[in-house]
C-alpha positions in Angstrom: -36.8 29.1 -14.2 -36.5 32.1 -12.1 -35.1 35.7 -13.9 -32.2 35.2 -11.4 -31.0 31.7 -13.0 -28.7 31.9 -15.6 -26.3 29.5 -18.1 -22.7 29.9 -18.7 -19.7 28.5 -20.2 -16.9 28.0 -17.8 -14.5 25.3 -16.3 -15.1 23.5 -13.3 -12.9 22.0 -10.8 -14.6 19.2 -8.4 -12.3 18.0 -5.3 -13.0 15.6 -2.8 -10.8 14.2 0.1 -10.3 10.0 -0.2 -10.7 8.0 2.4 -12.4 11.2 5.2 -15.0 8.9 6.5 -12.0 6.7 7.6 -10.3 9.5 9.2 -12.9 10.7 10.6 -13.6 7.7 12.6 -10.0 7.2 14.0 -9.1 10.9 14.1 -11.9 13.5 14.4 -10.5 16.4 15.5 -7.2 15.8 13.8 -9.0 15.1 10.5 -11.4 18.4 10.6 -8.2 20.6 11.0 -6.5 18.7 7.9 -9.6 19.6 6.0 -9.6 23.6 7.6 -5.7 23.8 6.1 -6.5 22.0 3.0 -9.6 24.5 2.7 -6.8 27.0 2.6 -4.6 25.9 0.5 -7.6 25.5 -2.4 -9.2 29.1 -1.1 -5.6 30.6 -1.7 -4.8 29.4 -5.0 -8.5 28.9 -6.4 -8.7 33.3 -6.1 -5.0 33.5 -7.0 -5.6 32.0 -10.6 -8.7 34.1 -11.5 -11.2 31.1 -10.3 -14.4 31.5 -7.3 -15.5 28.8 -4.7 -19.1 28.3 -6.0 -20.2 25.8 -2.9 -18.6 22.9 -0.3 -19.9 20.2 1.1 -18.3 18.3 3.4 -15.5 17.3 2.3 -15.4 18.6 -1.4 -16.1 21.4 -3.1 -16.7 23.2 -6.4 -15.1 25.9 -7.8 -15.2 27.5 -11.5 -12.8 29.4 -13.5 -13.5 31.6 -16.8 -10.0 30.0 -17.8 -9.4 26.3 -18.4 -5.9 26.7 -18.3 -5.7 28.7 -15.3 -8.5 26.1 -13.6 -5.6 23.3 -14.9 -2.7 25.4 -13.4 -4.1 25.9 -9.9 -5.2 21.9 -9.7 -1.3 20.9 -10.1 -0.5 23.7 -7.3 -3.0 22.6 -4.7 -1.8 18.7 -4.9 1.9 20.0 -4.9 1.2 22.2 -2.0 -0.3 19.7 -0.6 2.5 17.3 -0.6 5.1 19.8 0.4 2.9 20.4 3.5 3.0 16.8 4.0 -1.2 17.1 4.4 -2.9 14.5 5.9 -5.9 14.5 3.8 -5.1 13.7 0.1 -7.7 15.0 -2.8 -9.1 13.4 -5.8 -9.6 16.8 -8.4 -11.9 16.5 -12.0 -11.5 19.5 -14.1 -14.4 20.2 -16.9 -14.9 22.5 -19.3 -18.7 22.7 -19.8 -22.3 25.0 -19.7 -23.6 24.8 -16.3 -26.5 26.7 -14.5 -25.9 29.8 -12.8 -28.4 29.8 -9.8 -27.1 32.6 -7.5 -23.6 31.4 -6.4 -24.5 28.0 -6.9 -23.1 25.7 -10.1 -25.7 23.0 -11.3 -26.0 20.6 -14.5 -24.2 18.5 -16.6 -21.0 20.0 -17.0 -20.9 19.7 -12.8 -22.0 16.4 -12.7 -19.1 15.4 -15.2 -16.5 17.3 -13.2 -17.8 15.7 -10.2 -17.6 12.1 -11.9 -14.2 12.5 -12.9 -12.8 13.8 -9.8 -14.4 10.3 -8.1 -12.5 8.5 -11.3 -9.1 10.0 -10.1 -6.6 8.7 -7.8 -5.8 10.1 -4.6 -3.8 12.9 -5.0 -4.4 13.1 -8.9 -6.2 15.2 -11.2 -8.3 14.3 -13.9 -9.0 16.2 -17.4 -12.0 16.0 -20.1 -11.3 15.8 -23.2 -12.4 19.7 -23.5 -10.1 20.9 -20.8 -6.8 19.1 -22.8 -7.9 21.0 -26.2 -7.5 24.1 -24.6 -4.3 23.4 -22.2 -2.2 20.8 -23.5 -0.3 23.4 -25.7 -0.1 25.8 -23.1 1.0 24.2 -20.3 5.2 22.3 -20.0 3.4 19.3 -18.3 3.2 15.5 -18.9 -0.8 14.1 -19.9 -1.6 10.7 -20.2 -4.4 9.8 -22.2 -6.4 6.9 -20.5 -8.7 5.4 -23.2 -12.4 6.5 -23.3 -14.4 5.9 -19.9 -17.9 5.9 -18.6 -18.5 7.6 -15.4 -21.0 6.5 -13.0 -24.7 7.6 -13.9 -23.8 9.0 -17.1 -24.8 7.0 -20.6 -22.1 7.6 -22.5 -17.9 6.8 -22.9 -15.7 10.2 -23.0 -12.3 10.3 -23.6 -10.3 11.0 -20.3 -6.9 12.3 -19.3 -4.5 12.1 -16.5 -2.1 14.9 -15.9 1.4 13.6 -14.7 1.6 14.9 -11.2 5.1 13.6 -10.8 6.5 15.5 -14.0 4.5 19.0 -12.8 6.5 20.1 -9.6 8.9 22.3 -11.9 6.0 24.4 -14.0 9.3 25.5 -16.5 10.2 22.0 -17.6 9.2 20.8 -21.3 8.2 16.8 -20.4 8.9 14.8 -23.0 5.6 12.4 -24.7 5.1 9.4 -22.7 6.5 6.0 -24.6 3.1 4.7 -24.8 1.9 8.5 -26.3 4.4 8.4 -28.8 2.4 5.4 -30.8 -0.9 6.8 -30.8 -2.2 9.9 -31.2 -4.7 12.4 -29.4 -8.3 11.5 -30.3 -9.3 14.2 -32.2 -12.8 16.4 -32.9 -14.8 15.8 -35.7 -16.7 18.3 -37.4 -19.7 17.1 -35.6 -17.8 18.2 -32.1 -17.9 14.6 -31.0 -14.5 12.3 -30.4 -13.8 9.2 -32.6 -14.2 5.6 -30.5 -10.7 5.0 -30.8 -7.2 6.8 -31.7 -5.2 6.4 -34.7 -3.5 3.1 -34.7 -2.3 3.0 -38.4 1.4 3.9 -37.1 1.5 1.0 -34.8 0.3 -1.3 -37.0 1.9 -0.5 -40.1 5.3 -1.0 -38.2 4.1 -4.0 -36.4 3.3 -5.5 -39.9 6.7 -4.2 -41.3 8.9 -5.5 -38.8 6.9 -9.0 -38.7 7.4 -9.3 -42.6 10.9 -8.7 -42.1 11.7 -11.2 -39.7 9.5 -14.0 -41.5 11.4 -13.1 -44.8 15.1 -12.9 -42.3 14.0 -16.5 -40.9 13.1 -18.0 -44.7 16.4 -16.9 -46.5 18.6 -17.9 -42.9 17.3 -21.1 -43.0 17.3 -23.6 -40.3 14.4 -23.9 -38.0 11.6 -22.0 -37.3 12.1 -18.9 -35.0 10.5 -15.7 -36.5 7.1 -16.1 -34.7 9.4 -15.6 -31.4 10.7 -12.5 -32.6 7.3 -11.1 -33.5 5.7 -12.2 -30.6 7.8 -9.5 -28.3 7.3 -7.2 -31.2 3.5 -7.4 -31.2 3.0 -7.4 -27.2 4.8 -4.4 -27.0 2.5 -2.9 -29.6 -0.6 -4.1 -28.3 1.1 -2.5 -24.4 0.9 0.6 -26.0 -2.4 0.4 -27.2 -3.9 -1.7 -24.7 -7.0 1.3 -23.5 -7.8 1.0 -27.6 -8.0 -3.1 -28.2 -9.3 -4.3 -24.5 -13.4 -3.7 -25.1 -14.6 -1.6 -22.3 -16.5 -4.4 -20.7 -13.0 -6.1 -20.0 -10.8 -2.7 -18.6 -13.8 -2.3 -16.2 -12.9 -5.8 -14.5 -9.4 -5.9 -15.8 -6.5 -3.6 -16.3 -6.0 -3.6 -20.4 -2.7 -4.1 -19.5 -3.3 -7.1 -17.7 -5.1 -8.5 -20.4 -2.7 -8.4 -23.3 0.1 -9.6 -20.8 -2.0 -12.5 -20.1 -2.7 -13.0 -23.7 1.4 -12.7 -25.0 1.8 -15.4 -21.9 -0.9 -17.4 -23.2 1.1 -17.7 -26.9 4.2 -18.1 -25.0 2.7 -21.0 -23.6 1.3 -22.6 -26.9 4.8 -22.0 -28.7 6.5 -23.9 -26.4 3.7 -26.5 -25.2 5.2 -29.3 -23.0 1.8 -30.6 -21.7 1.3 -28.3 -19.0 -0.6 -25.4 -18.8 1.7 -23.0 -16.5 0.1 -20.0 -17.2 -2.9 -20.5 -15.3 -0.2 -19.4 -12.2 0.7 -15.6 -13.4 -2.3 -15.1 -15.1 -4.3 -16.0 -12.1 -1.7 -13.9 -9.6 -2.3 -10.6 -12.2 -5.8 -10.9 -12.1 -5.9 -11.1 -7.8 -4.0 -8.2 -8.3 -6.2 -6.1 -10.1 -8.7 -7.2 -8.1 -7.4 -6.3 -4.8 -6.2 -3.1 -6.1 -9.9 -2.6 -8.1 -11.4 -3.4 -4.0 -8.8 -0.9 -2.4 -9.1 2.2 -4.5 -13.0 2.3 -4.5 -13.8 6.1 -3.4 -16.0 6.1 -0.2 
């Protein structure tokens, strides 16, 4: 390693445009001027929140800030800039907190590669946090996160917890957002003393009141009398539970093929089906339509 290479700890933001090869093939010219205003739009706000362009290519770039926060901040502002200008070209953004290598103005290692994975992991015109950049921001900033289970990116061997900020809640940087519904029944994974994030959040809450409210109605339908209609009644309560914790009980395996969601609404259908059995087996129909669904949706937003 030469004297002139050099670690440091600092927050990277990775953007990339979706779909460029695309427009570049029906637009050229048109599509390299989208990119030259874009470029300006992330040039004026990267240097307006303290951060540095480290190096492009192509269509993306790299850029690191010596504040997560501010690296968080000027994310949300490029994408709503970019939507005010009505842009043609729409940007996938990762934002890491990691050591990286210094070489000259360059950024290499790890902590790019992982910025760089979950920028490709984002949806077009969304942004992407690790688990390092929402310790340091999610007290700090009035926006909405959404906390999206624990992912593998591409090439890299292990799961890491992953969060979404909610562009559609950030356009007003004053606002207090309110915890998603499906935030409010689990809570943030959390670091251990080792620095390392459990498998899974804290379901006790969930289940505990799952458990309470199905006792109840057992013990409601056994002193009513009459027929048997409690396991109704807990059915809805326990598919709306397992909605809200759908990233935590689908394995990993599964969410990679199918939506968790998908899965436990197939499941509550599937009991639905059993509980009030006539002979025929109609759930094969909206199971089958949810899982073309997430299939054609998987197919369609596959970065280039």
């Amino acid at each position: 390693m030469s004297d002139k290479v050099k670690r440091k700890l600092t927050t990277i933001l990775a953007a990339d445009a979706a779909g460029f090869s695309r427009a570049m093939d029906a637009d050229e010219v048109g599509t390299y001027a989208a990119l030259h205003a874009a470029r300006e739009v992330f040039g004026k706000l990267i240097t307006r929140h303290g951060g540095r362009i480290a190096n492009t290519a192509g269509d993306g770039l790299i850029a690191d800030f010596p504040s997560a926060v501010e690296a968080a901040q000027c994310a949300i502002e490029v994408q709503n800039e970019l939507v005010s200008q009505d842009a043609a070209l729409k940007f996938r953004i990762g934002v890491h907190l990691g050591d990286v290598i210094v070489d000259g103005e360059d950024l290499i290692g790890e902590g790019v590669n992982l910025a760089a994975r979950l920028q490709s992991m984002a949806e077009p015109g969304g942004v992407l946090i690790s688990q390092q950049v929402y310790d340091q921001v999610h007290s700090k900033l009035t926006i909405g996160f959404e906390y999206l289970g624990e992912k593998r990116p591409r090439d890299l061997p292990d799961d890491i917890p992953i969060y979404r900020i909610a562009m559609s809640q950030s356009a007003n940087p004053h606002r207090v957002n309110p915890i998603p519904f499906t935030q409010a029944y689990k809570s943030t994974p959390k670091q251990s003393a080792g620095g390392s994030s459990p498998k899974h959040p804290d379901l006790s809450r969930t289940v505990r009141l799952t458990a309470m409210i199905s006792g109840a109605l057992v013990l409601i339908n056994l002193v009513s009398g009459g027929g048997v209609w409690a396991h109704w009644a807990i059915l809805v309560a326990a598919s709306i539970a397992a909605l809200n914790m759908a990233d935590t009980l689908v394995p990993e395996k599964i969410s990679r093929l199918v939506p968790a969601r998908h899965v436990i609404i197939i499941a509550s259908l599937t009991l639905v089906n059993i509980f009030s059995w006539t002979g025929y087996l109609w759930v094969l129909w909206p199971a089958g339509g949810l899982l073309v669904a997430a299939f054609v949706r998987k197919t369609l937003s596959r970065p280039e």
